[in-house]
Backbone and ligand atoms as CSV (ligand in chain L), in Angstrom:
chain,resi,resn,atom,element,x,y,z
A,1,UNK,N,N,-22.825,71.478,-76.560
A,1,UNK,CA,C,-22.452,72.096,-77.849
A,1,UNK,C,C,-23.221,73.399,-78.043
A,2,UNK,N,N,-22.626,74.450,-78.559
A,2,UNK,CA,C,-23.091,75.548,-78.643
A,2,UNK,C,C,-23.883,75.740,-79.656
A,3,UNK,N,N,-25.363,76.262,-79.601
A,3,UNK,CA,C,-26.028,76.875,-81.015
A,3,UNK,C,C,-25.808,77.388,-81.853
A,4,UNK,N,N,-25.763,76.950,-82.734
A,4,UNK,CA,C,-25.104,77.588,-84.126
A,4,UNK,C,C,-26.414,78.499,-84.609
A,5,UNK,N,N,-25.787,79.653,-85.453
A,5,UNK,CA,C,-27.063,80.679,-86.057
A,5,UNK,C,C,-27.728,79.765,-87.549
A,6,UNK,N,N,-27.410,78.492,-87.974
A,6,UNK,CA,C,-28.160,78.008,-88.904
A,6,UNK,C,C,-29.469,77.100,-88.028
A,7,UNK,N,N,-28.994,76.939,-86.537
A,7,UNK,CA,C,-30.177,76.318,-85.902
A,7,UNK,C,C,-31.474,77.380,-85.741
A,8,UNK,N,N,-31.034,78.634,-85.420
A,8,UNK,CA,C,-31.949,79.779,-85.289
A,8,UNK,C,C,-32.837,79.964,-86.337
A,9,UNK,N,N,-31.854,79.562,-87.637
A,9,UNK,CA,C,-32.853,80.255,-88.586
A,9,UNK,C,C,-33.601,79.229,-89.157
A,10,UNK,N,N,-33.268,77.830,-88.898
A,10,UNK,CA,C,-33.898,76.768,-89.336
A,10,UNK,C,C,-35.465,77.134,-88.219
A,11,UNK,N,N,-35.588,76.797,-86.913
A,11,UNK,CA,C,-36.462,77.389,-86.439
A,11,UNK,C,C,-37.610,78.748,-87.008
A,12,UNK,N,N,-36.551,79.831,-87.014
A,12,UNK,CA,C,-37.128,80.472,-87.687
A,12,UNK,C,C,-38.478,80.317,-88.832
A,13,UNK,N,N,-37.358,79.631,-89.844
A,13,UNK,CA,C,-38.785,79.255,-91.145
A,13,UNK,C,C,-39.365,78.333,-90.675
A,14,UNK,N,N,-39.479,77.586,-89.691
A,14,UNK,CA,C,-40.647,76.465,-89.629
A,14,UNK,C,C,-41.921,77.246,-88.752
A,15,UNK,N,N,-41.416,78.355,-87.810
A,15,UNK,CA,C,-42.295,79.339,-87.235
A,15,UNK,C,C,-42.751,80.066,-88.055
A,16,UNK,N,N,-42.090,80.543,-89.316
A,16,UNK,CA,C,-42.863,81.373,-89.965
A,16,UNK,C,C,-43.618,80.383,-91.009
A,17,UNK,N,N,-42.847,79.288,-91.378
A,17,UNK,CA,C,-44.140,77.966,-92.462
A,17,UNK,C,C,-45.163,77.944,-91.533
A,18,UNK,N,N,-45.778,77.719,-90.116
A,18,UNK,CA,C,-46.364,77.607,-89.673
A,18,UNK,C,C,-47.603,78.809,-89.892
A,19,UNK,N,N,-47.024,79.974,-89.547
A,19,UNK,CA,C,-47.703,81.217,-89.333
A,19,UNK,C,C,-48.595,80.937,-90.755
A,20,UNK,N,N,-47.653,81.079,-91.785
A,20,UNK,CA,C,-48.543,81.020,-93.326
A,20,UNK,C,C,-49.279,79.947,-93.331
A,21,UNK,N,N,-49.168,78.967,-92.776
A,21,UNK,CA,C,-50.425,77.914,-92.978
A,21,UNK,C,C,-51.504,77.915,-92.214
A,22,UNK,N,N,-51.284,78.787,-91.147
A,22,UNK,CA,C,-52.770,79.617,-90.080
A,22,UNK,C,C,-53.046,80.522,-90.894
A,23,UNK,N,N,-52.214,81.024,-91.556
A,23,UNK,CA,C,-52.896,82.315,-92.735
A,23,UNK,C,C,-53.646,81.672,-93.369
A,24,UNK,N,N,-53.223,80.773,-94.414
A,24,UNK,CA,C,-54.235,80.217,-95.424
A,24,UNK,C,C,-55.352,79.829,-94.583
A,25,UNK,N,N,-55.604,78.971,-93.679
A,25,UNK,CA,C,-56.746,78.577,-93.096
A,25,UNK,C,C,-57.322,79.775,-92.863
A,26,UNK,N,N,-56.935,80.640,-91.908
A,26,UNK,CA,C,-57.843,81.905,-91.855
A,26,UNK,C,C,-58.713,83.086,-93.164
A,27,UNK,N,N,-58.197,83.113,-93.921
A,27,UNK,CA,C,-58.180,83.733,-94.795
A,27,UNK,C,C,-58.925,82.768,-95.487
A,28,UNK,N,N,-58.875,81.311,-96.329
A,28,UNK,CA,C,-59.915,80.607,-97.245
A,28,UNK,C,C,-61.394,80.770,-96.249
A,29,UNK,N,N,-61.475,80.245,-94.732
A,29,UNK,CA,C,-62.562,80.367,-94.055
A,29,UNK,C,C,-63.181,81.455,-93.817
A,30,UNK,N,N,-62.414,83.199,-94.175
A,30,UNK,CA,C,-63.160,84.213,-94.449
A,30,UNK,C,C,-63.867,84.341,-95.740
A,31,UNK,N,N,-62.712,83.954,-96.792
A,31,UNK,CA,C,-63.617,83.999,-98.322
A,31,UNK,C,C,-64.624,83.406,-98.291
A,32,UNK,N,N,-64.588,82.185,-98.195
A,32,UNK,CA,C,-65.872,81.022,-98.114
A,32,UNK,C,C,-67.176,81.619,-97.418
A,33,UNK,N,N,-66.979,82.756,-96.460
A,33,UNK,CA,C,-68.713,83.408,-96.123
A,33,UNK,C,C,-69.053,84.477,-96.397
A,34,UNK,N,N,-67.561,85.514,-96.449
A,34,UNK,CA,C,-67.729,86.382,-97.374
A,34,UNK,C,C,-69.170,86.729,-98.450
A,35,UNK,N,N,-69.676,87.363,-97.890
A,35,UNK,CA,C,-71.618,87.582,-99.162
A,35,UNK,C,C,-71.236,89.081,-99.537
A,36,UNK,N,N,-71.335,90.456,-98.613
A,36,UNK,CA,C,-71.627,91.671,-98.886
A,36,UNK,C,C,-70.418,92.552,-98.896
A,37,UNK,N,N,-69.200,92.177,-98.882
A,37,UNK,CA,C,-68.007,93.109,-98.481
A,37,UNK,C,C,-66.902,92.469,-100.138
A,38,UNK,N,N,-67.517,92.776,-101.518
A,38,UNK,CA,C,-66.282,92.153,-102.437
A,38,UNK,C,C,-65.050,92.740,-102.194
A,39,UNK,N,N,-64.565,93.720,-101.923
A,39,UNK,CA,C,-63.320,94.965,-101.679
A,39,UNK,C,C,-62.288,93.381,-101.468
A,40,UNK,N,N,-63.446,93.268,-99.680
A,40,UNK,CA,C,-62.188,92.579,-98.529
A,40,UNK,C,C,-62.189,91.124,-99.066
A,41,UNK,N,N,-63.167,90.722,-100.031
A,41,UNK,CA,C,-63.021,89.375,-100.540
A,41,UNK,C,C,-61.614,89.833,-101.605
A,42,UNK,N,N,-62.156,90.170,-102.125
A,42,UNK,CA,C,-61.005,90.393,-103.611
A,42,UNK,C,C,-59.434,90.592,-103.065
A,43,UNK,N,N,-59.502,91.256,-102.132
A,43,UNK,CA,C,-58.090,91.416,-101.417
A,43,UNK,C,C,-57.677,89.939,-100.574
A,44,UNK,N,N,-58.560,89.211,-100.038
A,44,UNK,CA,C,-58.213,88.114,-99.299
A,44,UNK,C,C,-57.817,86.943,-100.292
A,45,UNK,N,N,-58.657,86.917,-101.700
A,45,UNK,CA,C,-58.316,85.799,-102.708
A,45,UNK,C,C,-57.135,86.109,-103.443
A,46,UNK,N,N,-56.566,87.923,-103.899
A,46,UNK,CA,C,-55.563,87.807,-104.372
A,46,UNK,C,C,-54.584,87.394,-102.953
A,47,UNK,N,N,-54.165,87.498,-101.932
A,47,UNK,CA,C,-52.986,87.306,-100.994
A,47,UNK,C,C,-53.309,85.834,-100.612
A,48,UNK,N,N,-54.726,85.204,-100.352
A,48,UNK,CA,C,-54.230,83.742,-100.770
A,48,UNK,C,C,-53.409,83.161,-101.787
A,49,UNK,N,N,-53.165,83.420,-103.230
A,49,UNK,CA,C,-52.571,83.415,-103.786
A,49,UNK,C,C,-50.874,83.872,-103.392
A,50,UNK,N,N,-51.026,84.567,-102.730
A,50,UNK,CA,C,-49.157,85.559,-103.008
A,50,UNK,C,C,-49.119,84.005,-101.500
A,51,UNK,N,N,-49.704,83.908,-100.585
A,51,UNK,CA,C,-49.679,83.248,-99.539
A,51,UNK,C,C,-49.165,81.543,-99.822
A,52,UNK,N,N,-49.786,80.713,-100.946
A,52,UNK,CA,C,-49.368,79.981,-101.697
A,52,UNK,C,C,-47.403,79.955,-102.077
A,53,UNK,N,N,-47.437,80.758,-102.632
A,53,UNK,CA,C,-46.044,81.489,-102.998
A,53,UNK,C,C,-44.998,81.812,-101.935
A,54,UNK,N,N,-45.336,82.129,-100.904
A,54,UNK,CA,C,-44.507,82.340,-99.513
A,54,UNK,C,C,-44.327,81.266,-98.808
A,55,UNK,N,N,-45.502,80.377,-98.968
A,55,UNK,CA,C,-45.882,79.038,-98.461
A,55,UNK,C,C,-44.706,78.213,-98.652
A,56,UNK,N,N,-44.325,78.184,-100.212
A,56,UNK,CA,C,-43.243,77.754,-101.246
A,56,UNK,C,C,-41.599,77.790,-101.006
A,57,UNK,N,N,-41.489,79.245,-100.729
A,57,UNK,CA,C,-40.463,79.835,-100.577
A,57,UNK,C,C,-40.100,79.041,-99.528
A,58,UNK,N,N,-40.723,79.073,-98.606
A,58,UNK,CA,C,-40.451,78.522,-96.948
A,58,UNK,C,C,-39.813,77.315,-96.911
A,59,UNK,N,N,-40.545,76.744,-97.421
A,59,UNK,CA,C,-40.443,74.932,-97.833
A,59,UNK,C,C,-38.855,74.561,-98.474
A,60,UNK,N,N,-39.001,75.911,-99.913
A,60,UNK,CA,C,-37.647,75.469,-100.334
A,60,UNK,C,C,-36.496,75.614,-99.685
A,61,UNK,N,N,-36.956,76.559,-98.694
A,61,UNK,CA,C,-35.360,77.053,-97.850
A,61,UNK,C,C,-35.111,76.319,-96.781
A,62,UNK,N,N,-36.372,75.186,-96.542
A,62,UNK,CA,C,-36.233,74.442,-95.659
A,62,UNK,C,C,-35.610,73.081,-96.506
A,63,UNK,N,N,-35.875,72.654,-97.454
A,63,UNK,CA,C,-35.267,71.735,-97.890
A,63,UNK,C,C,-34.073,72.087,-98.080
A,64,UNK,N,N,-33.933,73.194,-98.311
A,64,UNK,CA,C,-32.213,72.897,-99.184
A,64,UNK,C,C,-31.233,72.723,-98.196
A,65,UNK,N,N,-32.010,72.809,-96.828
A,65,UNK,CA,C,-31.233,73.045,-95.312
A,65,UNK,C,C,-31.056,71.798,-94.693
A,66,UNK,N,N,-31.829,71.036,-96.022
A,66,UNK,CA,C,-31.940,69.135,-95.556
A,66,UNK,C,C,-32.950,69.052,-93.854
A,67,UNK,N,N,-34.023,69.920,-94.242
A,67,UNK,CA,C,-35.153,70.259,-93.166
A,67,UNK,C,C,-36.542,70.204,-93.982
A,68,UNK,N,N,-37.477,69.685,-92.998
A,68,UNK,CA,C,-38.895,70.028,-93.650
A,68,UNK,C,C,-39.686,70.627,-92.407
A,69,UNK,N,N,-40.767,71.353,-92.485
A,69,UNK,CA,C,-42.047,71.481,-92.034
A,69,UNK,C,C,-42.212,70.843,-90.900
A,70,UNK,N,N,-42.103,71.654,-89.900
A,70,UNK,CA,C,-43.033,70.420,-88.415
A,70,UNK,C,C,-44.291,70.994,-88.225
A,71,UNK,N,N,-45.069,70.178,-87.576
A,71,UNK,CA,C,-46.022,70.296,-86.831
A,71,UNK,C,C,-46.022,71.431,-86.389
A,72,UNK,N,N,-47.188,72.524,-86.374
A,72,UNK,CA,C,-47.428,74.259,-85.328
A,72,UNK,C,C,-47.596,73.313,-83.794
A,73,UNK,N,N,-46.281,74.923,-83.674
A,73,UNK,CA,C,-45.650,74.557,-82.173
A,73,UNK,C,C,-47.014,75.396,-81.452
A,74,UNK,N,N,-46.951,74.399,-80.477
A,74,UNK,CA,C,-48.193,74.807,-79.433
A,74,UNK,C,C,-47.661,76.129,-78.760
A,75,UNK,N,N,-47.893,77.202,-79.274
A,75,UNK,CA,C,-47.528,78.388,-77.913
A,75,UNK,C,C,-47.342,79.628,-79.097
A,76,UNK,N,N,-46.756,79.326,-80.019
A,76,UNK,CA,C,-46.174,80.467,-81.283
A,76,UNK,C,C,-47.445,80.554,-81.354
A,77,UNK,N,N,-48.506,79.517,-81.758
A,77,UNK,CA,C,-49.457,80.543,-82.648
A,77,UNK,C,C,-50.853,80.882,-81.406
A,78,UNK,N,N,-50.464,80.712,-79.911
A,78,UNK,CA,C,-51.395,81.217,-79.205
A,78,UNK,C,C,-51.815,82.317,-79.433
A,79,UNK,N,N,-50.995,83.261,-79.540
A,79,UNK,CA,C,-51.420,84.662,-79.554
A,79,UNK,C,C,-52.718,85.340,-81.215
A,80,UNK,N,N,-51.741,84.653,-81.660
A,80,UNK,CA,C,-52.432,84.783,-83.043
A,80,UNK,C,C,-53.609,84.020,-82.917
A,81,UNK,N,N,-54.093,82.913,-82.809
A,81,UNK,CA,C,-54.956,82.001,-82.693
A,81,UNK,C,C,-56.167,83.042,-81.957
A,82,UNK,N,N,-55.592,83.169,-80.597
A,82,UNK,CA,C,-56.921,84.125,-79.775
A,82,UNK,C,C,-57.123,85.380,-80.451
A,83,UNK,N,N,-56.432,85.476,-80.879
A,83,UNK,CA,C,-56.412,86.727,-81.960
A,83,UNK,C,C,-57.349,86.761,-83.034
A,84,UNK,N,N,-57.464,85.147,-83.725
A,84,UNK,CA,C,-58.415,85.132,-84.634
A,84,UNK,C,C,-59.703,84.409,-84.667
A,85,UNK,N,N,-60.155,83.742,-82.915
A,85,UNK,CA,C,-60.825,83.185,-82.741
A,85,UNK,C,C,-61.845,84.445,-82.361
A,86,UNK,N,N,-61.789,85.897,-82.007
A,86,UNK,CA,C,-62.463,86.636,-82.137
A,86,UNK,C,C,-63.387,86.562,-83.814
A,87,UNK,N,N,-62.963,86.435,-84.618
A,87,UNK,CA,C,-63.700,86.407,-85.766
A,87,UNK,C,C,-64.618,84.631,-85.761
A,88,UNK,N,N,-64.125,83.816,-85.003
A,88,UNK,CA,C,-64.643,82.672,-85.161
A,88,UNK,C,C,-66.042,82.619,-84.455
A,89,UNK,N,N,-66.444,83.485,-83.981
A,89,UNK,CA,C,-67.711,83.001,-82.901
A,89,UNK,C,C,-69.134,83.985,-83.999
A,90,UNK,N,N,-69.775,83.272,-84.367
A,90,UNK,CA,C,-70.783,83.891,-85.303
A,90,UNK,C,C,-71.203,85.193,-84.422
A,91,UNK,N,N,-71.285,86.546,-84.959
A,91,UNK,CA,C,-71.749,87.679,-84.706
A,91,UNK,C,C,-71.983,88.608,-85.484
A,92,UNK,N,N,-73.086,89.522,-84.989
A,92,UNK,CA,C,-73.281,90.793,-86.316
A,92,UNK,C,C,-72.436,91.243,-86.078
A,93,UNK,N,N,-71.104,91.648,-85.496
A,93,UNK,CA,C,-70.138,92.524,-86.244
A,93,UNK,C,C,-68.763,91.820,-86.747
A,94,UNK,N,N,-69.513,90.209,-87.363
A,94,UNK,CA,C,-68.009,89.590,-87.691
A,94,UNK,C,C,-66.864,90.187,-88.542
A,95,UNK,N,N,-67.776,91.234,-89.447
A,95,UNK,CA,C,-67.007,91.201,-90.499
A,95,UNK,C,C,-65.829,92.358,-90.214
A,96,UNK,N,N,-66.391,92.874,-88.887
A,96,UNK,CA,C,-65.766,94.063,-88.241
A,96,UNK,C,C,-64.377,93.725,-87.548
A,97,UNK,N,N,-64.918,92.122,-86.787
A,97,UNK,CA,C,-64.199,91.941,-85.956
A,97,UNK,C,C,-62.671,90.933,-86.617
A,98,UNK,N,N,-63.492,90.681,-88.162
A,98,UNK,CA,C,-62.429,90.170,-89.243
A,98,UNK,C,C,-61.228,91.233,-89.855
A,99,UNK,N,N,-61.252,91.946,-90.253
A,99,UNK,CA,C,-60.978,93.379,-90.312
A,99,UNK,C,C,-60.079,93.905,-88.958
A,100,UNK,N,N,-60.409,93.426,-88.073
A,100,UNK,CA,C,-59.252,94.014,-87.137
A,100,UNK,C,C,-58.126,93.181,-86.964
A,101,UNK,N,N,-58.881,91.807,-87.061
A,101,UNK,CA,C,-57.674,90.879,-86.948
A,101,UNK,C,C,-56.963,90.583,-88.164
A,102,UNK,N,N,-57.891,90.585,-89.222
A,102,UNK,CA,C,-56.740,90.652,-90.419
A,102,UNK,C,C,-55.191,91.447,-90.641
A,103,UNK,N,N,-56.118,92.874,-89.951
A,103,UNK,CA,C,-54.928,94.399,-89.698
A,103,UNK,C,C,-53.970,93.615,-88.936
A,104,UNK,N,N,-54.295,93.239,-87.942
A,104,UNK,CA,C,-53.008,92.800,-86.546
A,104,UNK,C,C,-52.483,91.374,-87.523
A,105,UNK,N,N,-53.344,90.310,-87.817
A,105,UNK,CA,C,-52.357,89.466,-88.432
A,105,UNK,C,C,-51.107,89.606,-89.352
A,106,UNK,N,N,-51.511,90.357,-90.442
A,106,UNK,CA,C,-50.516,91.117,-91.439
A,106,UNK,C,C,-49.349,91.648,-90.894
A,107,UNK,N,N,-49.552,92.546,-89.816
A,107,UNK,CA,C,-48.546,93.097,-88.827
A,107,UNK,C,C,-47.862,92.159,-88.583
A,108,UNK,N,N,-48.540,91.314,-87.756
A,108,UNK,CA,C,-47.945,89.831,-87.204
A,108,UNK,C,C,-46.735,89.669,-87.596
A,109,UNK,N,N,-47.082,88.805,-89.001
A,109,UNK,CA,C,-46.331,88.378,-90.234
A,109,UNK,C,C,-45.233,89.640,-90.855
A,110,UNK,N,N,-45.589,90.611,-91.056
A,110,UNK,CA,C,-44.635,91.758,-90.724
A,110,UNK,C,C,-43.189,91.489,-90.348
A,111,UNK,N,N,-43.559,91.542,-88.927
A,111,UNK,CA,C,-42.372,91.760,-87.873
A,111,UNK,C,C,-41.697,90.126,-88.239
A,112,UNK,N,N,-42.500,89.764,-87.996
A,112,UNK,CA,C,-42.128,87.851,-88.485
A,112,UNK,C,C,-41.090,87.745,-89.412
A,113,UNK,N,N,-41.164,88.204,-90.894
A,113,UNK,CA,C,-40.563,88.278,-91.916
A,113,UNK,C,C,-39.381,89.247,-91.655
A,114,UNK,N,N,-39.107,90.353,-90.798
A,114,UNK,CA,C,-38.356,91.338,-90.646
A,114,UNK,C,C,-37.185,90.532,-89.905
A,115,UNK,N,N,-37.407,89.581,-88.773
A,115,UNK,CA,C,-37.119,88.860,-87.913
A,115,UNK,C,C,-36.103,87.905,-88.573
A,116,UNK,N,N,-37.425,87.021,-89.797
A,116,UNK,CA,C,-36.819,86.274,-90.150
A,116,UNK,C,C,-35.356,86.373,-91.329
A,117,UNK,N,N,-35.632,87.553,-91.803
A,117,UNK,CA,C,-34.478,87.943,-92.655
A,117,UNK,C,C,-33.330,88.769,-92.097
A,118,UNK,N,N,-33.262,88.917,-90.845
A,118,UNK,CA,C,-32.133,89.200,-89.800
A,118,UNK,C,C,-31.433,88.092,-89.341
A,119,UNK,N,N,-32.093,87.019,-88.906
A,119,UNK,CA,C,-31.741,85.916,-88.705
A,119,UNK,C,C,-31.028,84.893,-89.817
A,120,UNK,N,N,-31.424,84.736,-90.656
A,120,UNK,CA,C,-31.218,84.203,-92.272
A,120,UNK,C,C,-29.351,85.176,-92.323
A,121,UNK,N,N,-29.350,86.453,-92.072
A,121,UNK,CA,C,-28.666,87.207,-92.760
A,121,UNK,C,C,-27.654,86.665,-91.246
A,122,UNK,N,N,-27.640,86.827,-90.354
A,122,UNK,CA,C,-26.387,86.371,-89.323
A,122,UNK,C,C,-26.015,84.753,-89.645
A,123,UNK,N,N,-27.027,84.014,-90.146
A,123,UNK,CA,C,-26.417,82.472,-90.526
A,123,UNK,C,C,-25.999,82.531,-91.807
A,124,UNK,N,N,-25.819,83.672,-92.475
A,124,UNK,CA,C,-24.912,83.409,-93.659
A,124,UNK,C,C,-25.874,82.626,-94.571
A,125,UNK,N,N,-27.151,83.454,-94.792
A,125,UNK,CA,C,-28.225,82.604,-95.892
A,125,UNK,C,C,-28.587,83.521,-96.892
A,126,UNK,N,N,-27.562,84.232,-97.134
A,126,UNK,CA,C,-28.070,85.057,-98.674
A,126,UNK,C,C,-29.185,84.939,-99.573
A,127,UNK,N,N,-29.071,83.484,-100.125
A,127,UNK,CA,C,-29.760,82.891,-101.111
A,127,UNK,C,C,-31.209,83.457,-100.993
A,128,UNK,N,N,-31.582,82.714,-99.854
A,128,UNK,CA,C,-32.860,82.968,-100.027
A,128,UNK,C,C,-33.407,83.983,-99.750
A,129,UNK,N,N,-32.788,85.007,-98.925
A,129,UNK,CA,C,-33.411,86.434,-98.561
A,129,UNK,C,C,-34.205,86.739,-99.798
A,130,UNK,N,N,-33.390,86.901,-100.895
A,130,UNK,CA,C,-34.325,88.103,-101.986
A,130,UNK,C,C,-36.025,87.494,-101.807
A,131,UNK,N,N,-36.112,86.140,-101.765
A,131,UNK,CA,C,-37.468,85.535,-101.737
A,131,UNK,C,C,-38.193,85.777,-100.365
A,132,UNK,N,N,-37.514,86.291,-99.378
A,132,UNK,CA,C,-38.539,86.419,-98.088
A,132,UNK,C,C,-38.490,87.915,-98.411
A,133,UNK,N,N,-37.588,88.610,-98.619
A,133,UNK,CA,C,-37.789,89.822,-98.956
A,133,UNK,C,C,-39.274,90.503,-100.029
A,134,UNK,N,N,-39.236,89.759,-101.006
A,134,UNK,CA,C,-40.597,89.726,-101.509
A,134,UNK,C,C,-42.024,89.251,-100.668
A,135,UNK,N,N,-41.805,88.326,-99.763
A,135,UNK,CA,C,-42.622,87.704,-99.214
A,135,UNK,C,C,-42.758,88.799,-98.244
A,136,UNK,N,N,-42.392,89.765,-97.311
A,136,UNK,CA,C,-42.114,90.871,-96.680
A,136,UNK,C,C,-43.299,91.845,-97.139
A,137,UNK,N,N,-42.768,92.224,-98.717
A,137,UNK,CA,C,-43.299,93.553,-99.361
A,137,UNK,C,C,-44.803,93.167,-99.678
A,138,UNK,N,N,-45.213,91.785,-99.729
A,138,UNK,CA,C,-46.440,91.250,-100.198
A,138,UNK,C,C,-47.690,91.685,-98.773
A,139,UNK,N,N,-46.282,91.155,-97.236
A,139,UNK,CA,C,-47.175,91.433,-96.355
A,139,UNK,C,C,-47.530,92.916,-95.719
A,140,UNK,N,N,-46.291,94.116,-96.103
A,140,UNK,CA,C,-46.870,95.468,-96.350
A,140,UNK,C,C,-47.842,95.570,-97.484
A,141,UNK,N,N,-47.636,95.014,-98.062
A,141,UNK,CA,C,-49.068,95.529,-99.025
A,141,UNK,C,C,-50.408,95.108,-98.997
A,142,UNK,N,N,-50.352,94.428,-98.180
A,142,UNK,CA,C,-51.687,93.497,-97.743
A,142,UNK,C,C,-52.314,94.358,-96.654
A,143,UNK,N,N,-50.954,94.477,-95.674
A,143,UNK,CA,C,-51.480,95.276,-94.401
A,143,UNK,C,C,-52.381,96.636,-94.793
A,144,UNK,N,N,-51.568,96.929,-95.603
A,144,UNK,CA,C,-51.792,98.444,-96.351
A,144,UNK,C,C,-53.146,98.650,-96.672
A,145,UNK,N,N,-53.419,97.188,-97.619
A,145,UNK,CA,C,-54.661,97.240,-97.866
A,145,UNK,C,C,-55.635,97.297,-97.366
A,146,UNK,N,N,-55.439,96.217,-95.866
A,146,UNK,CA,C,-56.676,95.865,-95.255
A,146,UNK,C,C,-56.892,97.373,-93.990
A,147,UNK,N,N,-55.731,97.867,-94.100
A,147,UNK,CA,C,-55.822,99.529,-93.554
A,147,UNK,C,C,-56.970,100.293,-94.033
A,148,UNK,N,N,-56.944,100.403,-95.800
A,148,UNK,CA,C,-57.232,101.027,-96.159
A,148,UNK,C,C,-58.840,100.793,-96.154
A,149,UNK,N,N,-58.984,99.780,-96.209
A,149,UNK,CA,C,-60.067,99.130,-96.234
A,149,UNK,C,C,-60.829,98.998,-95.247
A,150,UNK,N,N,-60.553,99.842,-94.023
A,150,UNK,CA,C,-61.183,99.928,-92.842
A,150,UNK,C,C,-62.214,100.946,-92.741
A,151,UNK,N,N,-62.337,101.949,-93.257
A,151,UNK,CA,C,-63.283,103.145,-93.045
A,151,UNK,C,C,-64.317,102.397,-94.506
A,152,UNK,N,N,-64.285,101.885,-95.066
A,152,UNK,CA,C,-65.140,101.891,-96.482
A,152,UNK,C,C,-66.080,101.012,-95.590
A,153,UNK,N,N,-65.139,99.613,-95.243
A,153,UNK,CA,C,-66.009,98.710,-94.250
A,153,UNK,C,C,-66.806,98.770,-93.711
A,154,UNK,N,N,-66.198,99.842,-92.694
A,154,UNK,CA,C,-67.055,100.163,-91.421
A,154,UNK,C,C,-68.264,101.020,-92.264
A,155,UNK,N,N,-68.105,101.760,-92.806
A,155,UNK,CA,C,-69.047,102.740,-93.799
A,155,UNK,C,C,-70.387,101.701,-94.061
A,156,UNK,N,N,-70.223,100.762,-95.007
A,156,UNK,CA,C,-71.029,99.699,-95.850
A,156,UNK,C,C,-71.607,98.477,-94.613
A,157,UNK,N,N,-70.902,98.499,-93.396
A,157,UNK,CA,C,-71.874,97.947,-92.064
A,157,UNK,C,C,-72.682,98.757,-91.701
A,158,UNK,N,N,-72.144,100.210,-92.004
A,158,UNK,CA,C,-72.794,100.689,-90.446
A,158,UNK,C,C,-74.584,101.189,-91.843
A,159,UNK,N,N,-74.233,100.988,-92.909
A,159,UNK,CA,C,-75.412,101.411,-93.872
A,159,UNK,C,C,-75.738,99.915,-94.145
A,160,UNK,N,N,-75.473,99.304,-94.426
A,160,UNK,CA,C,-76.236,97.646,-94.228
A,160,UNK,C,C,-77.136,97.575,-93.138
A,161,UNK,N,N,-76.429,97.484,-91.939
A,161,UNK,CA,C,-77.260,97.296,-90.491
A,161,UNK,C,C,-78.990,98.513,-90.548
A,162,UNK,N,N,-78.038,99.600,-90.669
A,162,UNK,CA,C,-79.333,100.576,-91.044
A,162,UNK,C,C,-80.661,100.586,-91.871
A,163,UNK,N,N,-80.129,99.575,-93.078
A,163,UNK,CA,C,-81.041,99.342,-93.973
A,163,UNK,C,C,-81.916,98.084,-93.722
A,164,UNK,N,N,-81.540,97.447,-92.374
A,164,UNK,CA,C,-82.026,95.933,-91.972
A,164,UNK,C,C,-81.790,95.032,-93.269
A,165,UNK,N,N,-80.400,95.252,-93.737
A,165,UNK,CA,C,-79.900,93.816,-94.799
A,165,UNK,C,C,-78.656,92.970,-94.474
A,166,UNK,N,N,-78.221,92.031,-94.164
A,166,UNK,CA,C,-77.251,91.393,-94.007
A,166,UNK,C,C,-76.190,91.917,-93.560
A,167,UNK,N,N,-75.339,92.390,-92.798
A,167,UNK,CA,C,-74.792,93.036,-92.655
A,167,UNK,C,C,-73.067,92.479,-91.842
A,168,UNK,N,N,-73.329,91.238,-91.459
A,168,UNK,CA,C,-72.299,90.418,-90.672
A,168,UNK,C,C,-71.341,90.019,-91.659
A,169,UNK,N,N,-71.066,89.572,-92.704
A,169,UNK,CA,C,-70.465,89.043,-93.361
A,169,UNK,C,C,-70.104,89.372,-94.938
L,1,LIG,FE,FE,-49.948,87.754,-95.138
C-alpha cells in the first residue's frame, strides 16, 4: 500500500514533539545554573514558556489525527544531542559553548517547523498550520535573540574571566 501524505505528516509532528521536549530539557538544565549571564537567562525562561505552548500545539494536532506522542526516535535527535552534549561537560567556557548551541538549536527547530508546515500543507492540514506558523515566528525570534546576544556574552566572559570572578556560567 502506498504512503499517504497524512502518514508523513503524522511523523512529522512526533519528530518535531520530540525535538521540543529535548528543548525543554535543554533549556530548564541551562536556567537551573545559570548565576552571571541574566540577558541569556531571561531569554531562556521566557521561550520555555512559548516552548510549553508549541509543546501543546503538537499534541493537539496529534490527537485530532487519533495519534499521540512516541518515544524520541533514536537517530533524529543524534545530531542535536552531540550538539548539546558540548554544553554538558562542566567547563570555563560553558556558557560560551551554551550560546553556540542554543544559536544552532533554534536554527534546528527553524528548518524543522518550515518542513513541518510544507508537509502539513501537501496532506491537506490547514487547521493547524496557523498554530505551527506561530510556533515558527517564536523560533525566529528566539534565534534572533540568542544572535544578538552573542557579542554582549562573549563581552561579560571575556571581563569576568579577567576580573578572576565566575565566569562559566
Ligand atoms: Fe525553540
Amino acid at each position: 500500500m502506498a504512503i499517504e501524505a497524512r502518514e508523513i505528516y503524522v511523523t512529522a509532528l512526533k519528530n518535531t514533539h520530540a525535538l521540543e521536549m529535548q528543548a525543554l530539557q535543554i533549556m530548564e538544565r541551562q536556567v537551573e545554573r545559570l548565576k552571571n549571564y541574566p540577558e541569556m537567562e531571561e531569554a531562556l525562561r521566557r521561550h520555555i514558556e512559548e516552548t510549553h505552548g508549541q509543546r501543546a500545539r503538537l499534541e493537539e494536532a496529534l490527537q485530532a489525527l487519533g495519534d499521540s506522542p512516541s518515544a524520541i526516535k533514536e537517530g533524529f535527535l543524534g545530531f542535536v544531542g552531540n550538539m548539546m552534549a558540548l554544553g554538558h561537560t562542566p567547563a570555563q567556557d560553558e556558557i560560551l559553548k551554551n550560546t553556540y548551541a542554543n544559536h544552532a538549536f533554534e536554527n534546528f527547530e527553524i528548518a524543522a517547523y518550515q518542513s513541518l508546515i510544507t508537509i502539513g500543507d501537501a496532506a491537506g492540514q490547514g487547521t493547524s498550520l496557523t498554530g505551527f506558523r506561530q510556533s515558527l515566528q517564536e523560533e525566529e525570534a528566539m534565534a534572533q535573540r540568542v544572535r544578538t546576544l552573542i557579542e554582549p556574552t562573549t563581552r561579560r566572559y571575556v571581563e569576568l574571566t579577567l576580573a578572576g570572578e565566575q565566569a562559566d556560567r
